[in-house]
N, C-alpha and C positions, 0 to 999 in steps of 0.2 A: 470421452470424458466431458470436461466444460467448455471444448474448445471455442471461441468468440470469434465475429467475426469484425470486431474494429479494432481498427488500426491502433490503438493508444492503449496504454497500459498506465498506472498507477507507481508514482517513482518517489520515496521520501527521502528528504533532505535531510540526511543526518544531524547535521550541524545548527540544523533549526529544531528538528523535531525534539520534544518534551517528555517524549515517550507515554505517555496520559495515557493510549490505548484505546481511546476514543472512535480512532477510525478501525482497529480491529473488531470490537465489539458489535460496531455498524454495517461492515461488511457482510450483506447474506452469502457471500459467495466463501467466505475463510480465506481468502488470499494473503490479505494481510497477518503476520504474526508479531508477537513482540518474545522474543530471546537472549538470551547473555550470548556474545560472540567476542571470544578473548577479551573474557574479563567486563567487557561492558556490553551494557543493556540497550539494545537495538528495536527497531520498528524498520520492519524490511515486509516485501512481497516474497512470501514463503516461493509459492507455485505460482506461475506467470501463468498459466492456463486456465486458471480457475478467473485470474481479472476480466472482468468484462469491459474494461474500459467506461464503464457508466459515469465517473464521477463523483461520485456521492461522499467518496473519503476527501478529497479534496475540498470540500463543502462545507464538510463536519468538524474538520481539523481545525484546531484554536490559535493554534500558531501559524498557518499558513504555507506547513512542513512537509505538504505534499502537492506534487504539478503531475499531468499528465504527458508523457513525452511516447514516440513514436515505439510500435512494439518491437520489440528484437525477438524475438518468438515466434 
């Protein structure tokens, strides 16, 4: 599949994120999605294998609702 070979994955802050979908749209890889998850409207990394760890949603983001932390995958 996509599997990557860096270390870091793509992590949003709920509590920050604005859901705008900004960094889904951005993403060539479709990692990111945005979803209802009981009842409320989420911005999560659907599939962890598809992140390449690149960056670029972290970049994109207006609120500053996503960091890069180490991959668990």
């Amino acid at each position: 599949m996509f599997w990557s070979k860096s270390k870091l994955i793509a992590d949003v802050v709920e509590d920050k994120c604005c859901n705008c979908g900004k960094c889904v749209e951005f993403c060539r890889r479709r990692a990111l999605v945005i979803a209802e998850v009981q009842g409320k409207t989420c911005t999560f990394v659907d599939d962890p294998k598809r992140c390449s760890g690149c960056g670029n949603c972290v970049r994109i983001c207006p609120v500053q609702a996503i960091k890069m932390v180490e991959r668990y995958c």
